[in-house]
C-alpha positions as CSV (number, residue, x, y, z in Angstrom):
1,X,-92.0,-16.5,-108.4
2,X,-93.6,-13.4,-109.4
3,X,-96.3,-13.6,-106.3
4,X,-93.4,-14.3,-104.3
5,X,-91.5,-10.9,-105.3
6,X,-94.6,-8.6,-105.2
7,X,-94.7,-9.9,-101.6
8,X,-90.8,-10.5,-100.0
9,X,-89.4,-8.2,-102.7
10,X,-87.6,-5.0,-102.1
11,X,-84.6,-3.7,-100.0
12,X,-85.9,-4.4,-96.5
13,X,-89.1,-6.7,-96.1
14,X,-87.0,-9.8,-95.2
15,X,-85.1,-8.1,-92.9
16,X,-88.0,-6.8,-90.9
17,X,-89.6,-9.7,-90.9
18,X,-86.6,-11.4,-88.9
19,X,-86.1,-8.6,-86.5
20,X,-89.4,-8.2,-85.7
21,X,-89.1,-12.3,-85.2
22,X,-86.5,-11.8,-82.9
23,X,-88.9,-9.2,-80.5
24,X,-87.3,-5.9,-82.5
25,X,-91.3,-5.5,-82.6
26,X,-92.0,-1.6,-82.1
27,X,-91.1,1.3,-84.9
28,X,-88.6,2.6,-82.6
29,X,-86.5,-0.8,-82.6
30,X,-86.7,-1.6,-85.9
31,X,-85.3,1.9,-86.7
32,X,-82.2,1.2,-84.3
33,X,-81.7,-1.8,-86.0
34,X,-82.1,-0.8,-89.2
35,X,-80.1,2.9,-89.2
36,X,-80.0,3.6,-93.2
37,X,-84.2,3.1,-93.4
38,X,-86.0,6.1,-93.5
39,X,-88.7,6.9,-91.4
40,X,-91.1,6.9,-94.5
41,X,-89.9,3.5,-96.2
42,X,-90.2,1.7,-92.7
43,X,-93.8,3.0,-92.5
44,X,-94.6,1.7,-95.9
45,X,-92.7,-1.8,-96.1
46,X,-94.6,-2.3,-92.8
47,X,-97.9,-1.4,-94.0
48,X,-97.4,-3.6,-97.4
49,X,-96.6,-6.4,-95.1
50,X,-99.5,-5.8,-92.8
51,X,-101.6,-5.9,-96.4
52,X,-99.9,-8.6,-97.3
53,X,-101.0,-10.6,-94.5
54,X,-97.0,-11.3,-93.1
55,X,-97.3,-9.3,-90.3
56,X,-99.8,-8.2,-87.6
57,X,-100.3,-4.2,-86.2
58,X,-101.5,-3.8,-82.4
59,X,-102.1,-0.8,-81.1
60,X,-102.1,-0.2,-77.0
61,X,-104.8,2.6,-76.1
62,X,-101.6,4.8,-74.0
63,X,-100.3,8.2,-74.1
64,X,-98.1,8.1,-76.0
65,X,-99.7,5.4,-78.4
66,X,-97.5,2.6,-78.5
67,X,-97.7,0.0,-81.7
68,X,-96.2,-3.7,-81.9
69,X,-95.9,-6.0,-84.7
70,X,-95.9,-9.5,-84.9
71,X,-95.6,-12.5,-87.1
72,X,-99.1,-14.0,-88.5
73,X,-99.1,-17.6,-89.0
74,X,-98.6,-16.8,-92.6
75,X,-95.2,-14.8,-91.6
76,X,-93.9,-17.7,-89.0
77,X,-94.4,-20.4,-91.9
78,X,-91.2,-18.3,-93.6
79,X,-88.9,-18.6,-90.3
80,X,-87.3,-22.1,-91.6
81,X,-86.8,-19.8,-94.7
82,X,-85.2,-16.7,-92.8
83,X,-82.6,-19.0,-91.2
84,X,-81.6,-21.0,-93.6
85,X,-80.6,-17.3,-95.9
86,X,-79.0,-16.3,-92.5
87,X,-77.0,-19.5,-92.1
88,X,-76.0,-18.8,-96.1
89,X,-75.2,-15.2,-95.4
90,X,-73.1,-16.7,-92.3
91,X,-71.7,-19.4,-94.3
92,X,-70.4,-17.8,-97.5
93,X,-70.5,-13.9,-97.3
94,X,-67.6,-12.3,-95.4
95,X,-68.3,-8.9,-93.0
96,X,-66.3,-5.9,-94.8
């Protein structure tokens, strides 16, 4: 479980890994999405998921650069996982 923390653990990795799932695949997206984020954590969970091996980084040669992220192999293999905590979430916790 301990491997599984150091990697999934924290306030927003599971979170960005399902937007950016559902094509919310570009900094600027994920940061509508996610409004209480700050600029600095996003950059950081990204890069420890990049590390990780979760999630790729592509960046287009444009002015201004533009950078999309997608799920590796590794990071689809967690999808069945990211739906079924949804479905829970849907199932038993109620919107305030």
């Amino acid at each position: 479980m301990h491997k599984v923390m150091s990697v999934l653990g924290g306030r927003w990795k599971i979170a960005l890994l399902y937007f950016i799932h559902q094509e919310h695949n570009r900094f600027s997206l994920l940061q509508r999405k996610m409004p209480f984020i700050t600029t600095k954590m996003l950059s950081s969970q990204l890069k420890e998921l990049e590390q990780d091996g979760m999630i790729n980084r592509k960046i287009y040669a444009e002015m201004p650069p533009r950078v999309e992220y997608s799920l590796t192999e590794m990071g689809k293999t967690l999808l069945p996982v990211l739906e079924d905590l949804y479905n829970w979430g849907e199932q038993h916790i109620q919107a305030n």
